[in-house]
C-alpha positions in Angstrom: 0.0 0.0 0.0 1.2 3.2 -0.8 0.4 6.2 1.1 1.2 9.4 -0.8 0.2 12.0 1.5 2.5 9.9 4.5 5.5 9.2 2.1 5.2 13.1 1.0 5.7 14.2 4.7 8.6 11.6 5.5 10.2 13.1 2.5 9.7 16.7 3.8 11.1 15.9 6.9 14.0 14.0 5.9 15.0 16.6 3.9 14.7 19.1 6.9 16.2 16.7 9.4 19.6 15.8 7.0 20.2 19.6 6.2 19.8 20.6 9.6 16.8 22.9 9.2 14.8 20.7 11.8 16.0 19.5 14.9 15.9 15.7 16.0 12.6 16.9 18.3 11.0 18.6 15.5 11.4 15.6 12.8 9.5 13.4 15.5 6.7 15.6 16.3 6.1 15.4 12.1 5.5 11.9 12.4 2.7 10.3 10.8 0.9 6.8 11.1 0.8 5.0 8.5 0.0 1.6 7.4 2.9 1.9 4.4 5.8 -0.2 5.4 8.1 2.7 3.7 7.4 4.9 6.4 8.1 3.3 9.6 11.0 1.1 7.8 12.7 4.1 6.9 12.2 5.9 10.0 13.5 3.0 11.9 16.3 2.3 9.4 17.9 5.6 7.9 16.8 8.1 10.4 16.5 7.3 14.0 19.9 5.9 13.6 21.6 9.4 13.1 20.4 11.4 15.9 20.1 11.3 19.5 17.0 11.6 21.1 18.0 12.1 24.5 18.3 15.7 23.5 17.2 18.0 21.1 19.8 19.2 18.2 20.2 19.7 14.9 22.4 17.4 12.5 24.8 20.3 12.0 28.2 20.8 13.0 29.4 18.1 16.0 26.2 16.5 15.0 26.6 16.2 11.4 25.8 13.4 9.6 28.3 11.7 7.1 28.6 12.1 3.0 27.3 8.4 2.9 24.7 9.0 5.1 23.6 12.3 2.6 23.2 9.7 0.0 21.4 7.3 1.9 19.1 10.3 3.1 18.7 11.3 -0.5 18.1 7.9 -2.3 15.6 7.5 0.7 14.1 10.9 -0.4 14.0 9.7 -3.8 12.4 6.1 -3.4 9.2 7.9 -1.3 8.3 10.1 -4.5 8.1 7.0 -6.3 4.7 5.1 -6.2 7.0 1.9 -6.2 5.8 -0.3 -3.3 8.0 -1.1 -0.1 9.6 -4.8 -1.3 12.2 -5.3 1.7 11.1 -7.1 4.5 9.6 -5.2 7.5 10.6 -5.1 11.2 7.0 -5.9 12.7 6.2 -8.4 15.5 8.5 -9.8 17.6 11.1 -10.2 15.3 11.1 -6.1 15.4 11.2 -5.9 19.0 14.0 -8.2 19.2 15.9 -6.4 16.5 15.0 -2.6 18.5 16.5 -4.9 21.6 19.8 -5.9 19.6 19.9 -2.5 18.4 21.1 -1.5 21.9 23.7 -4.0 22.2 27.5 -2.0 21.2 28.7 -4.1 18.2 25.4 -5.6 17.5 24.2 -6.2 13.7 22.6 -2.2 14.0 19.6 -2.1 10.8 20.9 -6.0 9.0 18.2 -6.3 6.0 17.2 -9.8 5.0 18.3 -10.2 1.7 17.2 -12.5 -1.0 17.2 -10.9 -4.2 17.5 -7.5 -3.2 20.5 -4.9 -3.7 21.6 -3.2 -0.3 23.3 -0.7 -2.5 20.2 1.0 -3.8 18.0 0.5 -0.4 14.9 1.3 0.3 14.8 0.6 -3.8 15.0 -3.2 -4.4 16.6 -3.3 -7.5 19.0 -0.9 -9.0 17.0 -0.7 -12.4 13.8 0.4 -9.9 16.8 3.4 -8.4 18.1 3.8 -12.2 14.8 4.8 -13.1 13.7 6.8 -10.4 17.0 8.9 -10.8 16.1 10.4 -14.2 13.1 11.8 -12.5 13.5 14.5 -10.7 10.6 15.4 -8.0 12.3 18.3 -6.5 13.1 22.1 -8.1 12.0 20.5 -12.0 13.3 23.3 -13.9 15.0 25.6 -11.1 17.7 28.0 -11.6 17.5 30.2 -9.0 18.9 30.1 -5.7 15.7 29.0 -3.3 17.5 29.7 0.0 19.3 27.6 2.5 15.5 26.3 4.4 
């Protein structure tokens, strides 16, 4: 199932979040329920990682998040203004809360995706044709030559 208007906020605050316009505080109060796997999976997988929510902060400076993690925010970005459905497999039931338990254990396997078929490279895409695709369009400032401002 995909859920446009939920996907459409994620993105939004993704966006804010990875530039630093939002703080960690203000990306969570955004949040959305939805019954789209894309949202929660990415949440849990790309973006709670990065911050820590024991305090409020921007990603910015001390806090900044890494090149790779840029890309991963913005193939993330990418994949939720696609209508392509969510094909990894989720972190629901117990084998979620086991996983949110792990997640706390230093050195533990932090975010492992059970792979068959899919390419890790390109995730949340499943296949790199899917992120090949999705690359020549181009859901943000189509046609833009102007400087839009830093927010």
């Amino acid at each position: 199932m995909i859920d446009r208007p939920a996907r459409d906020n994620l993105a939004e605050r993704l966006r804010h979040l990875a530039s630093g316009c939002a703080t960690n505080y203000e990306f969570e109060r955004g949040a959305v329920r939805s019954a789209d796997p894309a949202i929660s999976e990415i949440e849990f997988r790309l973006a709670w990682p990065v911050y820590d929510d024991m305090h409020e902060h921007r990603l910015t400076d001390g806090n900044a998040i890494t090149l790779g993690h840029r890309l991963d925010f913005a193939r993330a970005i990418l994949f939720l203004k696609t209508n392509l459905p969510y094909e990894w497999k989720g972190q629901t039931g117990i084998c979620g809360f086991l996983n949110g338990i792990f997640r706390l254990i230093p050195f533990s396997r932090k975010n492992r995706l059970d792979t068959v078929t899919g390419d890790l490279r390109v995730w949340p895409f499943f296949t790199k044709n899917d992120y090949s695709v999705a690359l020549k369009q181009t859901p943000y400032l189509n046609g833009i030559t102007h400087d839009v401002g830093k927010c």
